[in-house]
C-alpha positions in Angstrom: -28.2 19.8 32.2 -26.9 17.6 29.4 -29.5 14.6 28.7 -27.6 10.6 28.4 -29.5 8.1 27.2 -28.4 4.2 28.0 -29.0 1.3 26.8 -28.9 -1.7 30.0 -29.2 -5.4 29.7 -32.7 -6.5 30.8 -31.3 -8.1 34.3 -29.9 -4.8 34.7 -32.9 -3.4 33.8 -34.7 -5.0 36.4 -32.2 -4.5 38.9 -33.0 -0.7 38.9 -36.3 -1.0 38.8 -36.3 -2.9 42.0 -34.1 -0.1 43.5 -36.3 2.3 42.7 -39.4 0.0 44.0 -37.6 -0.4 46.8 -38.6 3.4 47.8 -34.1 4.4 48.0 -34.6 6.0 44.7 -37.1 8.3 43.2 -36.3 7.4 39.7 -33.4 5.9 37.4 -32.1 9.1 37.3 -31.5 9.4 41.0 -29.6 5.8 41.2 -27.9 6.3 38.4 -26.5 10.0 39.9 -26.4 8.5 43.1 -23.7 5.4 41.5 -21.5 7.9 40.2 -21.3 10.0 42.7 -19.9 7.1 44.8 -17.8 5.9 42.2 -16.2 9.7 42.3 -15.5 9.2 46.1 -14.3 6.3 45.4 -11.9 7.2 42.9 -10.8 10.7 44.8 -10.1 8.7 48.3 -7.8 5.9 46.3 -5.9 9.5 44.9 -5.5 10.4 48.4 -4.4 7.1 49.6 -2.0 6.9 46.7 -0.7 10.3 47.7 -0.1 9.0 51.2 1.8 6.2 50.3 4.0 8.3 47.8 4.9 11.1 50.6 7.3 8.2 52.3 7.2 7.6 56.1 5.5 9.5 58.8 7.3 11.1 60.9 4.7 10.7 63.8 4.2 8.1 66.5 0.7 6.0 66.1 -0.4 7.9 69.3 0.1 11.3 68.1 -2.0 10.4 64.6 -4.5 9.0 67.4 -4.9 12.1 69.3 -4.6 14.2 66.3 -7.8 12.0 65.6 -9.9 12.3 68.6 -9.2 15.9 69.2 -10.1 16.3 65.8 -13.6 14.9 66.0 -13.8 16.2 69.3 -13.4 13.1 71.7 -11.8 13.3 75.0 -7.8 12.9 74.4 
């Protein structure tokens, strides 16, 4: 594992350090792994959504994506 060392503006600073008071975090290292890993959900869900929007028009009804849906996550259709 590759060691990164940064540099954060005191209120940032402080901002961690009450995360990681605030028992969510075990250390700087765990919010800071924790933020990206968001930010790479982020990033991979708006690549999906942008794919979505590029594919053009659906071709089914509201109700079928609905169904499609609640069979899916295995609620009564």
């Amino acid at each position: 594992m590759a060691t990164m060392n940064l540099s954060l503006p005191d209120p940032v600073q402080r901002w961690v350090e009450a995360q990681i008071k605030s028992g969510q975090y075990r250390n700087a290292d765990d919010y800071v792994l924790d933020l990206i890993r968001r930010d790479q959900e982020y990033q991979d869900s708006r690549e999906t959504l942008v794919a979505g929007e590029a594919s053009g028009p659906c071709e089914r009804t509201l109700v079928e994506i609905w169904n499609t849906v609640k069979a899916r996550h295995g609620l009564d259709v």
